[in-house]
Backbone as XML, in Angstrom:
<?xml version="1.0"?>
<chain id="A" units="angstrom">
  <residue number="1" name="UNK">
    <atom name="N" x="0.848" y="-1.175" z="0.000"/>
    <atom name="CA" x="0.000" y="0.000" z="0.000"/>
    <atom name="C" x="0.890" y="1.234" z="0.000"/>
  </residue>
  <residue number="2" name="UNK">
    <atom name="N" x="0.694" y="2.183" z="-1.008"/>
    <atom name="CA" x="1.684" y="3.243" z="-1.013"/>
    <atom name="C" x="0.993" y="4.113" z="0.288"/>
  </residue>
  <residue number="3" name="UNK">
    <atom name="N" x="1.897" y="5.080" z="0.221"/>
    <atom name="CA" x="1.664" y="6.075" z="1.503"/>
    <atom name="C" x="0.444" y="7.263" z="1.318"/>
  </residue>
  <residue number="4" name="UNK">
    <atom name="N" x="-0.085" y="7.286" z="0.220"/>
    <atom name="CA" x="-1.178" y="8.032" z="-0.603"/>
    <atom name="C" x="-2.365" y="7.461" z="-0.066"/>
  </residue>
  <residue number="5" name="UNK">
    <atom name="N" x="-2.262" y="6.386" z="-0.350"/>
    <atom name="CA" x="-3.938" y="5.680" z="-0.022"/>
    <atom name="C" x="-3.686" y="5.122" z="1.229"/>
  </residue>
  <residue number="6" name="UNK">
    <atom name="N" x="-2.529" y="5.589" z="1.914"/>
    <atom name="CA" x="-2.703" y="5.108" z="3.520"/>
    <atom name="C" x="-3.223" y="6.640" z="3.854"/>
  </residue>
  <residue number="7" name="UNK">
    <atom name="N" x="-2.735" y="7.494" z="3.557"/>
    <atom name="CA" x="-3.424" y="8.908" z="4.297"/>
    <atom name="C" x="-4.742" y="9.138" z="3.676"/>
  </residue>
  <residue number="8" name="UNK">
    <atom name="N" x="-5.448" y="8.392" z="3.006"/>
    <atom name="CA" x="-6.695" y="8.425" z="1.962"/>
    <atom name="C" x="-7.543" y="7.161" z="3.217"/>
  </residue>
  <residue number="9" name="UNK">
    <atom name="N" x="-6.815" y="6.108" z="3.924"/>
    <atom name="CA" x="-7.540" y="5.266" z="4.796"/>
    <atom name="C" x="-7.903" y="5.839" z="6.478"/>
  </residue>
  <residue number="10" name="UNK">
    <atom name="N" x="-6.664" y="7.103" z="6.507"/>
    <atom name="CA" x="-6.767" y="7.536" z="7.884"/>
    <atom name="C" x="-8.136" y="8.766" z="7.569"/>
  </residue>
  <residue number="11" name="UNK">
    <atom name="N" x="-8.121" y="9.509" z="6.801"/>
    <atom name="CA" x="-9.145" y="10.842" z="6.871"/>
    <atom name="C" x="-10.440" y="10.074" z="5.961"/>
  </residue>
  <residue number="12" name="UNK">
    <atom name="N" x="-11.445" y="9.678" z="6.967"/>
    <atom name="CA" x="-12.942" y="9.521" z="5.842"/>
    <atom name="C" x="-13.410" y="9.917" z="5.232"/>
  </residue>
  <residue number="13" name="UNK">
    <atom name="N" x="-14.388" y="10.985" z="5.913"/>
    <atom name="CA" x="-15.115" y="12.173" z="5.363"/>
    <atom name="C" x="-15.289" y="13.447" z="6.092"/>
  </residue>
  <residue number="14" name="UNK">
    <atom name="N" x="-15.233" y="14.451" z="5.167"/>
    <atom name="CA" x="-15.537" y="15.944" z="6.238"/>
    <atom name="C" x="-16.742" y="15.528" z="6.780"/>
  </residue>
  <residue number="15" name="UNK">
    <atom name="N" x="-16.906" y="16.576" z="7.911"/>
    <atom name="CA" x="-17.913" y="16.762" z="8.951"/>
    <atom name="C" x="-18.585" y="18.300" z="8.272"/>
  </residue>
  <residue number="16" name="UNK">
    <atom name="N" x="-19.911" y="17.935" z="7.828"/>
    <atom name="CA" x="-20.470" y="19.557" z="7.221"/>
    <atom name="C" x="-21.796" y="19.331" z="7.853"/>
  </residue>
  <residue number="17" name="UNK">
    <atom name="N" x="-21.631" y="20.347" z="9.061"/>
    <atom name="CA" x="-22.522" y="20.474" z="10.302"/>
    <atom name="C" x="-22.832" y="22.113" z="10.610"/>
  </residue>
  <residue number="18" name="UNK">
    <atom name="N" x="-24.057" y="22.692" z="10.710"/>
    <atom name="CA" x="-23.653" y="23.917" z="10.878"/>
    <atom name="C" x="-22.639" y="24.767" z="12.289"/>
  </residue>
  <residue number="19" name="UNK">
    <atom name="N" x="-22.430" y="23.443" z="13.354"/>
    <atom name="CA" x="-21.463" y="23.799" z="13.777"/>
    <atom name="C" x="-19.925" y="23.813" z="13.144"/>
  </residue>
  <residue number="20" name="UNK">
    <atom name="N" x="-19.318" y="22.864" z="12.451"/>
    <atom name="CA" x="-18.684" y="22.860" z="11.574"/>
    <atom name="C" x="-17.949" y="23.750" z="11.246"/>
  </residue>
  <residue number="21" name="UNK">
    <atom name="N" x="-19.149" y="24.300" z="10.390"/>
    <atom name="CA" x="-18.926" y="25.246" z="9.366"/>
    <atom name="C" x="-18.748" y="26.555" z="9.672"/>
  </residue>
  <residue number="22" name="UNK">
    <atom name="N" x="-19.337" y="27.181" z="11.270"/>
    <atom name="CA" x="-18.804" y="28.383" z="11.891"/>
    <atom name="C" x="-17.679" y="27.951" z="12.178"/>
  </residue>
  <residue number="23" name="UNK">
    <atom name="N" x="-17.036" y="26.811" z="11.848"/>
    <atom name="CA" x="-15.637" y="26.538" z="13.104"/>
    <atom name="C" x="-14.718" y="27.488" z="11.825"/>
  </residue>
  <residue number="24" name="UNK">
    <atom name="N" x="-15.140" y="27.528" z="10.293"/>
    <atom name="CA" x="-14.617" y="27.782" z="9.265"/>
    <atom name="C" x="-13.463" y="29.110" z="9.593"/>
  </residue>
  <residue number="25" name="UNK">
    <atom name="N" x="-14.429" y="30.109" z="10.247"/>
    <atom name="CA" x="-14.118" y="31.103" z="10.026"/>
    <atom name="C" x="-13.095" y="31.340" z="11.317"/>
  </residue>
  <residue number="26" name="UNK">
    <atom name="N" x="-12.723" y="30.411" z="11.716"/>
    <atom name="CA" x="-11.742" y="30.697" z="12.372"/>
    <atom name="C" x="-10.182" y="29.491" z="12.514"/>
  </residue>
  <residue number="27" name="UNK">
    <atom name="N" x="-10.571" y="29.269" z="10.738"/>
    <atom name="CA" x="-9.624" y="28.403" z="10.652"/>
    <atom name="C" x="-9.261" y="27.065" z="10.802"/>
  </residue>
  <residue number="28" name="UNK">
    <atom name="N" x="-10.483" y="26.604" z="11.189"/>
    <atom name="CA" x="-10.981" y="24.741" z="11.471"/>
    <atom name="C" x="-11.830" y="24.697" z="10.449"/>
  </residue>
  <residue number="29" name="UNK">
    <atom name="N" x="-11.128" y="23.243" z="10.417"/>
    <atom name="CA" x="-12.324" y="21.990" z="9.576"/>
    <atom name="C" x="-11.819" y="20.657" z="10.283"/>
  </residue>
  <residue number="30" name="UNK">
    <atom name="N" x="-13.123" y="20.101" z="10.050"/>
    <atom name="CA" x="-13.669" y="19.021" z="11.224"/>
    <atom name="C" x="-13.844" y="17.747" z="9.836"/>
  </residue>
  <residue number="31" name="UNK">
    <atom name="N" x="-13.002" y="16.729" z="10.194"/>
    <atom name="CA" x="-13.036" y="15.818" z="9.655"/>
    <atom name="C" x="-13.390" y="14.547" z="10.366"/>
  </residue>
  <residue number="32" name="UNK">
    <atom name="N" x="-14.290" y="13.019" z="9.763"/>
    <atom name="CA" x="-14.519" y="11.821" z="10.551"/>
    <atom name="C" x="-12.694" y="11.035" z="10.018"/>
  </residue>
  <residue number="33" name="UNK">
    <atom name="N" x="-12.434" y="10.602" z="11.302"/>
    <atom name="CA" x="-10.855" y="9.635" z="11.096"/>
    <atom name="C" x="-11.267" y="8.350" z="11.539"/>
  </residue>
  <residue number="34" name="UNK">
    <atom name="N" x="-10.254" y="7.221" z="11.030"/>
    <atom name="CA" x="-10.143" y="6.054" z="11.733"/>
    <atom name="C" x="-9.985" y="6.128" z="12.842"/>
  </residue>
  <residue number="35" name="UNK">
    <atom name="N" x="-10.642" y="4.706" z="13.558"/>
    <atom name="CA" x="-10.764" y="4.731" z="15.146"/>
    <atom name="C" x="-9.407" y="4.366" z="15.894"/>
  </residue>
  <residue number="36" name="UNK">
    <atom name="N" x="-8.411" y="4.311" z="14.850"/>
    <atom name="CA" x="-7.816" y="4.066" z="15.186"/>
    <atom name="C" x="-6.369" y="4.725" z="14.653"/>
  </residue>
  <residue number="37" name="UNK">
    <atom name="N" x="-6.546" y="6.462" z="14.312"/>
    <atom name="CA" x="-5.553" y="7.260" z="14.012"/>
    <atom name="C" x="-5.160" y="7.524" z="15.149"/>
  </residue>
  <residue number="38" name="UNK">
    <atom name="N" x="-3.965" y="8.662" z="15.180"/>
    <atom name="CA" x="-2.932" y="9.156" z="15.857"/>
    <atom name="C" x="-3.011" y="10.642" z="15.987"/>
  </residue>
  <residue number="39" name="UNK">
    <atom name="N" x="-2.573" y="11.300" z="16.167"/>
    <atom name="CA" x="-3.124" y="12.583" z="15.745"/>
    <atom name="C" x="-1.770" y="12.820" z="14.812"/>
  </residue>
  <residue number="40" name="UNK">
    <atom name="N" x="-0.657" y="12.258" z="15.401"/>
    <atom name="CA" x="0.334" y="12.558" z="14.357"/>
    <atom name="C" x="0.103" y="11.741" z="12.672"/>
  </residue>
  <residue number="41" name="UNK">
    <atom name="N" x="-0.438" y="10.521" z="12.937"/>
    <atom name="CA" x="-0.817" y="9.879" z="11.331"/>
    <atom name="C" x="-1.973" y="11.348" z="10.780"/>
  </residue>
  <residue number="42" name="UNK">
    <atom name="N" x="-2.717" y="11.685" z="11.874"/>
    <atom name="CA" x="-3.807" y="12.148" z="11.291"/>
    <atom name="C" x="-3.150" y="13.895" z="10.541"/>
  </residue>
  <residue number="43" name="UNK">
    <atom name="N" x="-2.230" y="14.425" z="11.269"/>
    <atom name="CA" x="-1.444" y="15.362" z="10.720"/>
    <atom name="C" x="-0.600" y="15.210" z="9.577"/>
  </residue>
  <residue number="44" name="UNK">
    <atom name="N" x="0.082" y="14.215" z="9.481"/>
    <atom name="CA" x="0.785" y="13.325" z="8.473"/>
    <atom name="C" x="-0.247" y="13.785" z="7.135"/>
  </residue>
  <residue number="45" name="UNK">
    <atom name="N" x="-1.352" y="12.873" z="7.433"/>
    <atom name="CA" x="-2.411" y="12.450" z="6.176"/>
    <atom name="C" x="-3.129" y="14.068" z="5.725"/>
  </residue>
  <residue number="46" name="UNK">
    <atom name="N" x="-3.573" y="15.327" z="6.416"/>
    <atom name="CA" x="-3.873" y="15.807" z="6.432"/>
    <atom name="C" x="-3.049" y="17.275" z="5.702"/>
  </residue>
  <residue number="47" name="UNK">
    <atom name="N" x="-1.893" y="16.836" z="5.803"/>
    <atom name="CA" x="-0.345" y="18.005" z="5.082"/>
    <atom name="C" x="-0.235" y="17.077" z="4.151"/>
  </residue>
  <residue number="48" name="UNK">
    <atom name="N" x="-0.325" y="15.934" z="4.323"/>
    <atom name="CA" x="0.001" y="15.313" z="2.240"/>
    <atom name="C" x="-1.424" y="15.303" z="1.654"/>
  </residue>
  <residue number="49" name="UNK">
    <atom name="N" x="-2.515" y="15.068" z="2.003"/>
    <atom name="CA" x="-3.790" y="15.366" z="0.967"/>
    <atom name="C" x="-3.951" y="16.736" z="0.222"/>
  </residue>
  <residue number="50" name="UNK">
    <atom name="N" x="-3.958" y="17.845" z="1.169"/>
    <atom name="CA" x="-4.592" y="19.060" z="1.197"/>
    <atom name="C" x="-3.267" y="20.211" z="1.592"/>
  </residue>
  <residue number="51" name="UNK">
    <atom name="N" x="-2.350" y="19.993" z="1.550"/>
    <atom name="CA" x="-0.993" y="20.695" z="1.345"/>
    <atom name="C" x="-0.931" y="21.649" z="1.470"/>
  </residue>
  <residue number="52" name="UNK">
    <atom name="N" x="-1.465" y="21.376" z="3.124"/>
    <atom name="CA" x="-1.906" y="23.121" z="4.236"/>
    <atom name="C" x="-0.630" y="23.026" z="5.518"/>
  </residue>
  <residue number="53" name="UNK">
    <atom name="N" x="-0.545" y="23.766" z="5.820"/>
    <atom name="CA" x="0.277" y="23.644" z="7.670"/>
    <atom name="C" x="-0.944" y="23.274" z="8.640"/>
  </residue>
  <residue number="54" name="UNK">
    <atom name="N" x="-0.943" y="22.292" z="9.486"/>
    <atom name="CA" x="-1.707" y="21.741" z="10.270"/>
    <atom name="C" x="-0.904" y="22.958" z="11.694"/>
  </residue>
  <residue number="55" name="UNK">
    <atom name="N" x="-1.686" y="23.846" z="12.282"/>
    <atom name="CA" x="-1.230" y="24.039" z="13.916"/>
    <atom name="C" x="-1.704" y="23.070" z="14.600"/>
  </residue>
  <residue number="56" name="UNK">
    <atom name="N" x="-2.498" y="22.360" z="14.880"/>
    <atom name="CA" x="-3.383" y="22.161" z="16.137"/>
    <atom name="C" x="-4.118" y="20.660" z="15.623"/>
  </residue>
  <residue number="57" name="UNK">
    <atom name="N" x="-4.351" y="19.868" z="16.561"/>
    <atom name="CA" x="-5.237" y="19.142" z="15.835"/>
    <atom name="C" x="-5.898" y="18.865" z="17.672"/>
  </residue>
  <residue number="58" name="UNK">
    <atom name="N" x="-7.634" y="18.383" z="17.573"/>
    <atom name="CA" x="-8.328" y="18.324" z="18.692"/>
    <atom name="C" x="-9.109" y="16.879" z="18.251"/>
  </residue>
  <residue number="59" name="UNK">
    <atom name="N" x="-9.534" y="15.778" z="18.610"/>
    <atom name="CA" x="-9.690" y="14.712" z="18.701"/>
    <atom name="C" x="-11.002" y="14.252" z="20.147"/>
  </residue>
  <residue number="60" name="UNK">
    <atom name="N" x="-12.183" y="13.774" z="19.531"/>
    <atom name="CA" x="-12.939" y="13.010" z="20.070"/>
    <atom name="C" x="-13.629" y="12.181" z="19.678"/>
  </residue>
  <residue number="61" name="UNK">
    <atom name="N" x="-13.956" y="11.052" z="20.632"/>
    <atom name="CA" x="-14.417" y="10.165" z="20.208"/>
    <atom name="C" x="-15.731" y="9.696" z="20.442"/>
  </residue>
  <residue number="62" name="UNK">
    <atom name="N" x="-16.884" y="9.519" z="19.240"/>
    <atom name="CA" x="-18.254" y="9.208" z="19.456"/>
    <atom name="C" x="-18.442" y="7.849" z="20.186"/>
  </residue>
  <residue number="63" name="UNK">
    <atom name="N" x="-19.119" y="7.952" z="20.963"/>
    <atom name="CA" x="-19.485" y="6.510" z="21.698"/>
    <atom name="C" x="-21.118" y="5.626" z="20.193"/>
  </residue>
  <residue number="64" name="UNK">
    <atom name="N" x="-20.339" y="4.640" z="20.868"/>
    <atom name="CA" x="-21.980" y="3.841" z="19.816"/>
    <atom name="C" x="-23.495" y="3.791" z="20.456"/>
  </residue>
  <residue number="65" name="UNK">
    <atom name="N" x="-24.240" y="4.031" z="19.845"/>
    <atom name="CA" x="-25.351" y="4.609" z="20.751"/>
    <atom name="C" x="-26.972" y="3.269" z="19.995"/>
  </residue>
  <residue number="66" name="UNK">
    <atom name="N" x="-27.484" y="3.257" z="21.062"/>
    <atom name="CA" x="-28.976" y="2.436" z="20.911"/>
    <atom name="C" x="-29.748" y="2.969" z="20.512"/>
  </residue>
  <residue number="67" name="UNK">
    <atom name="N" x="-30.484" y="2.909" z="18.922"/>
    <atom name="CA" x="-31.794" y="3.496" z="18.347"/>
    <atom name="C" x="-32.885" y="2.187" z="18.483"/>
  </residue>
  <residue number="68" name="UNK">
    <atom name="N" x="-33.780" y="3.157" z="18.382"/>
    <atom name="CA" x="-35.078" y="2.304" z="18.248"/>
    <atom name="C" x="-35.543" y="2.911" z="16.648"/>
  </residue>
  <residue number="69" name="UNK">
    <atom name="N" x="-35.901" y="2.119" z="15.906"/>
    <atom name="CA" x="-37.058" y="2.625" z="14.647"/>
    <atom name="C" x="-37.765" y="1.469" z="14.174"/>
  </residue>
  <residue number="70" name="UNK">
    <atom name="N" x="-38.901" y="1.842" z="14.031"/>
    <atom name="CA" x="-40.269" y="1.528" z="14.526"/>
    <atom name="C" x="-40.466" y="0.036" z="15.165"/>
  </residue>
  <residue number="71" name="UNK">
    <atom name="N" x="-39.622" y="0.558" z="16.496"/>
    <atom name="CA" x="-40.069" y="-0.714" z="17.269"/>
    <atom name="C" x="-38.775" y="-1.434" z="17.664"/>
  </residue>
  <residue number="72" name="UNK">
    <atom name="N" x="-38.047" y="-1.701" z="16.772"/>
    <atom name="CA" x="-37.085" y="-2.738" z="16.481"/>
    <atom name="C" x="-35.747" y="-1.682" z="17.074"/>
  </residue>
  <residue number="73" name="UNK">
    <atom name="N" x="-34.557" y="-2.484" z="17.820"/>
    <atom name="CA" x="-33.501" y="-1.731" z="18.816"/>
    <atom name="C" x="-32.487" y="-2.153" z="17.418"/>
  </residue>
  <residue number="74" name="UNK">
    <atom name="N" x="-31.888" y="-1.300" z="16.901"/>
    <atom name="CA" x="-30.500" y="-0.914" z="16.310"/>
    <atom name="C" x="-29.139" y="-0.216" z="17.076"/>
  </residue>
  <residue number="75" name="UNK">
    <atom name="N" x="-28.425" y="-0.258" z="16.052"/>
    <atom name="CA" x="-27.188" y="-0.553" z="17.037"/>
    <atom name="C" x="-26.139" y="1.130" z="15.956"/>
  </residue>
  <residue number="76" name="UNK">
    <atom name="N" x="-26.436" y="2.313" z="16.237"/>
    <atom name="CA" x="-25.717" y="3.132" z="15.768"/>
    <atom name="C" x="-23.862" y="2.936" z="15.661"/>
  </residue>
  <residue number="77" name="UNK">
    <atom name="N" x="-23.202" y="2.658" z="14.948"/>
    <atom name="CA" x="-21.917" y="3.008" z="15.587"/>
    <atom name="C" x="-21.089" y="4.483" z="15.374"/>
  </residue>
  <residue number="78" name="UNK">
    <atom name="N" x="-20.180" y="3.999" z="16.138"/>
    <atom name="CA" x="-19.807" y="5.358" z="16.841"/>
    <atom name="C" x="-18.644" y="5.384" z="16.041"/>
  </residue>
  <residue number="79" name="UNK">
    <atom name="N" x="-17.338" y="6.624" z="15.993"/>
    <atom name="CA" x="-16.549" y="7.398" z="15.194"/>
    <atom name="C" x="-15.762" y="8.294" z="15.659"/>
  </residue>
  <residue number="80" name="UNK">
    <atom name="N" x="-14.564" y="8.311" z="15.167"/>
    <atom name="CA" x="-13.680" y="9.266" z="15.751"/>
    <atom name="C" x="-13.738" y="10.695" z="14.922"/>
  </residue>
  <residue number="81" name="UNK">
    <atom name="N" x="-13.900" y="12.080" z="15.572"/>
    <atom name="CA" x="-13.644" y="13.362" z="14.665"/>
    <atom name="C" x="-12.737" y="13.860" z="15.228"/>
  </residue>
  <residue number="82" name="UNK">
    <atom name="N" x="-11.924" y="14.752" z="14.287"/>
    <atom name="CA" x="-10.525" y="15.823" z="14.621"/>
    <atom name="C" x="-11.029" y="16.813" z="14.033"/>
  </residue>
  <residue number="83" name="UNK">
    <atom name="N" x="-10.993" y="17.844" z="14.923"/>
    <atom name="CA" x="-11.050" y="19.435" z="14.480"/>
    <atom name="C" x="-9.271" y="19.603" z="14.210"/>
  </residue>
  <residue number="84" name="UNK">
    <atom name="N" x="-9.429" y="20.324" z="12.705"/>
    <atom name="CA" x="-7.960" y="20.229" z="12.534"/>
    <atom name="C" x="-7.862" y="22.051" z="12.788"/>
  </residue>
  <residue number="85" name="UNK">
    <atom name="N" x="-7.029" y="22.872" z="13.348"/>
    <atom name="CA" x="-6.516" y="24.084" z="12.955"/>
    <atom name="C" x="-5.529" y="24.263" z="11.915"/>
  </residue>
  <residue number="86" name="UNK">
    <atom name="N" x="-5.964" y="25.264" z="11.340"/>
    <atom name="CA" x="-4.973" y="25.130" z="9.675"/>
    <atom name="C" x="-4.355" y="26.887" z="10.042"/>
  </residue>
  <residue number="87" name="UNK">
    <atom name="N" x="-2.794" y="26.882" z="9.968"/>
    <atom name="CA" x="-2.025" y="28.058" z="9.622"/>
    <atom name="C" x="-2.702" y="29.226" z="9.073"/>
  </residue>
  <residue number="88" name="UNK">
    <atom name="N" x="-2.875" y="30.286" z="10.063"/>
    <atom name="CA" x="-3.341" y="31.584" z="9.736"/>
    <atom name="C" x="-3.530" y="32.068" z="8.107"/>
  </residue>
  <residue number="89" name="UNK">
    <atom name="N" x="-4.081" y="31.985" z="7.405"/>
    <atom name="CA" x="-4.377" y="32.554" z="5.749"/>
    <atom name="C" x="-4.379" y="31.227" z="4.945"/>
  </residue>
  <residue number="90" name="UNK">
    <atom name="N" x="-4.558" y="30.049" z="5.729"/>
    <atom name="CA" x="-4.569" y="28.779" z="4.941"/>
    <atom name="C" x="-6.202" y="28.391" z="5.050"/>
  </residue>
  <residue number="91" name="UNK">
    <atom name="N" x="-6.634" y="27.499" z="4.113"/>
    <atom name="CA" x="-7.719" y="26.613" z="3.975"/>
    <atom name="C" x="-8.130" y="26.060" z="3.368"/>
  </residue>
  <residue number="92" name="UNK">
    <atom name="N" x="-8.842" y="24.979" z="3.680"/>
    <atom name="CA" x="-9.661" y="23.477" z="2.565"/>
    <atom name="C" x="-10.907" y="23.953" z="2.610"/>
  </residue>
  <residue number="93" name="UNK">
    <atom name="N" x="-11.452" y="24.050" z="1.007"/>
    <atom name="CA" x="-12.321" y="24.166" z="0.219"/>
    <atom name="C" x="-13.170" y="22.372" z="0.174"/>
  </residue>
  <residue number="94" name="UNK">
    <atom name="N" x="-13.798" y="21.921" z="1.340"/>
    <atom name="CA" x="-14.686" y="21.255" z="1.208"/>
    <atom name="C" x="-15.998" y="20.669" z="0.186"/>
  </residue>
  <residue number="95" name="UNK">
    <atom name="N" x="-16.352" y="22.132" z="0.318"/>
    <atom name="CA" x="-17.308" y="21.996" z="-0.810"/>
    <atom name="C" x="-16.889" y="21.909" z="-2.512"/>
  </residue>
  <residue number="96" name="UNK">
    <atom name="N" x="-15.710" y="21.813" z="-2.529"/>
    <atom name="CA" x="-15.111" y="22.058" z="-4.018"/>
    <atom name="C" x="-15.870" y="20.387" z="-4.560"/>
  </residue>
  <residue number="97" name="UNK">
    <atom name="N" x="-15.825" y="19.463" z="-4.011"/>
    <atom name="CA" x="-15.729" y="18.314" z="-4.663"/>
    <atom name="C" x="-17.115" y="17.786" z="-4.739"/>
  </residue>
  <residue number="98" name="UNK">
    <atom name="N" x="-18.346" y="18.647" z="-4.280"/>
    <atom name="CA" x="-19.724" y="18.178" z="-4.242"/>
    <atom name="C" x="-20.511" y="19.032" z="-5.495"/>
  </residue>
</chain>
């Protein structure tokens, strides 16, 4: 596996939430990661995709949670997100690819 589609296995998908998306304007974007990144893989993957300066990276983790629909108990699972901070006058254009 080259090192391309390993930083393509650590970052899933953006997070486009209207919390999110105020985080914009101050230089965050909020991405879903493997449950099992690093913050340094996740910095790694995040300066070779999108070929920004990472300052900061913030990390939590969703617990898996019990739904009911209509009637019947499902089993939500849960997910890791990183709010990344990106270098003062830097940023990822999210919406470019939709």
């Amino acid at each position: 596996m080259s090192n391309e589609n390993f930083a393509y296995d650590i970052i899933l998908t953006p997070v486009i939430t209207e919390k999110s998306t105020n985080l914009s304007s101050l230089n965050k974007v909020t991405f879903k990661v493997s449950k099992t990144a690093s913050k340094k893989l996740i910095k790694k993957s995040i300066e070779k995709i999108y070929k920004v300066n990472v300052v900061k990276i913030n990390t939590l983790n969703s617990k898996d949670r019990i739904k009911f629909v209509r009637g019947k108990m499902g089993k939500k699972s849960g997910y890791k997100k990183a709010i990344i901070t990106l270098k003062e006058g830097q940023s990822i254009d999210i919406a470019a690819g939709i």
